[in-house]
N, C-alpha and C positions, 0 to 999 in steps of 0.2 A: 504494500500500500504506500510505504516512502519513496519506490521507484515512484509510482502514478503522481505523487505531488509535483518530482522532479519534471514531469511531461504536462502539469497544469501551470505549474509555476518556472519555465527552464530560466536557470540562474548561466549566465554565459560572461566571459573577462574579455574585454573589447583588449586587443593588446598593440593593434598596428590601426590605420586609417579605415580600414574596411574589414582588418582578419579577427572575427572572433571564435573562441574555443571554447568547448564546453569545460565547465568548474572540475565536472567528474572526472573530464580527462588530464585535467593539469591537476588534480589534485593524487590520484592515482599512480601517474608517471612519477611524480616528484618524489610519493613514497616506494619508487621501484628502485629510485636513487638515479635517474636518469641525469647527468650532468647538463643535459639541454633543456632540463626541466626545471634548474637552481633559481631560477629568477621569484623573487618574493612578490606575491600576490599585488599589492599595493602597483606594481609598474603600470599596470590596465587600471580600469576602471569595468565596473561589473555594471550589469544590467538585468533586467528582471522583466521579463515579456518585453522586451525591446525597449523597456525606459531605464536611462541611466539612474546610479543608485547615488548621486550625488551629494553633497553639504554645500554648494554653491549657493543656494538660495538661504540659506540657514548664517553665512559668513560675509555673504554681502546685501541683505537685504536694506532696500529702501524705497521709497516712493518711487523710484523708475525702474524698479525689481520684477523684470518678467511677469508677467501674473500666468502666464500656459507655463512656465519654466516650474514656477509656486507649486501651479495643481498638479503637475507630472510627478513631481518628486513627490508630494503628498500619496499620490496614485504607487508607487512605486513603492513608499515604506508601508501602503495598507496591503499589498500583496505578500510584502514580505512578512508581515504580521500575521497575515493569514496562511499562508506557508507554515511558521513558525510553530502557530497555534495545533494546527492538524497534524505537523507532525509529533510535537507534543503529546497529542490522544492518543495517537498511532503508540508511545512509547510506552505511553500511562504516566508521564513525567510531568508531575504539577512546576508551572513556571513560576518561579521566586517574584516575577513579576507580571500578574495576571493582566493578559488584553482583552478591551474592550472594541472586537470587532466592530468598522464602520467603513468598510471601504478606503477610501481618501479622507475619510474623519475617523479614525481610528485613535484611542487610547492608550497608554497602557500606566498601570497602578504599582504605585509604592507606598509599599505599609510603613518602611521605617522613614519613611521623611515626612511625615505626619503625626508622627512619636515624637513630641517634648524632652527633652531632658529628665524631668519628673517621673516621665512616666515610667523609666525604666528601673525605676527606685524596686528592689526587692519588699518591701512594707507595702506595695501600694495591691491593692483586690484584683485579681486577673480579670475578672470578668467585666473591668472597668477597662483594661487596655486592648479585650475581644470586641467592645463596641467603638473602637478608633476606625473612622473612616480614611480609606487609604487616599493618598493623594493623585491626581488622575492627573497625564502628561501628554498632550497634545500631541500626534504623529505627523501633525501639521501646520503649516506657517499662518496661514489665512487667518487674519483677525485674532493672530494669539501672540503672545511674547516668545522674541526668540532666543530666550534664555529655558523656556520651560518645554519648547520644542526642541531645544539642541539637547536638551538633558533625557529626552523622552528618545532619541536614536540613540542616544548613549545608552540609555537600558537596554532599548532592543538590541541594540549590539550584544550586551552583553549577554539576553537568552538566548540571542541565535550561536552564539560562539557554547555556553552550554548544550545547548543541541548539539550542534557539532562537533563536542568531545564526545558526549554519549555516540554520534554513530561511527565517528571512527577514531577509536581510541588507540593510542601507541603502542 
């Protein structure tokens, strides 16, 4: 079923002007130890159903900030979020940081940045830090701060790289 996501969702590394390759195959080769293969991921830029997976919009946004540039990338990290999600099910692997699927309005939540200082006091009633509502991080630039959207790919990075130790581990 993790193959089928890769075929709804193909994740591809644009590497020259026109030549792109698939993730599975440079990620495979590299662990075969191919020496044509040593180049570190970062040299491309990846793509995901044919939208780049960029932070352009996120590092230089301003009043004359593409707005189809805005929604592509927005489009781009809600696939990938949903990627993430399913493969997640597929594993039975609760994410440390739960998404709120929404397409191009996608979410995702964190429990401990909505946690005070207080709260973590051992004295204090658990059942008092069970009803802390989790803090919710924009997967998109539109109409939101981009401080709290650059922090919200930062998480998703960080599930998708969990995913990706669980499936292919060293």
């Amino acid at each position: 079923m993790i193959s089928q996501v890769s075929l709804l969702f193909p994740v591809k590394i644009l590497v020259g002007p026109a030549q792109k390759q698939e993730l599975e195959s440079y990620s495979s080769s590299s662990r075969l130890g191919n020496p044509s293969a040593s180049k570190p991921v970062n040299q491309g830029s990846l793509t995901i159903l044919g939208l780049n997976l960029t932070l352009l919009p996120f590092t230089k946004m301003s009043f004359f900030t593409d707005k189809k540039e805005v929604q592509r990338s927005a489009t781009a990290l809600g696939y990938v979020a949903h990627a993430v999600s399913l493969i997640a099910s597929y594993l039975q692997v609760p994410l440390r940081y739960p998404l709120r699927l929404g397409g191009s309005r996608s979410y995702i939540n964190d429990h401990a940045s909505s946690m005070d200082p207080a709260s973590s006091d051992l004295s204090l009633d658990t059942t008092l830090s069970a009803n802390v509502k989790p803090a919710e991080f924009p997967l998109f630039l539109e109409g939101q701060d981009t401080t709290r959207a650059a922090y919200a790919v930062f998480l998703l990075n960080k599930v998708s790289f969990c995913i990706l130790v669980i499936l292919f581990p060293r």
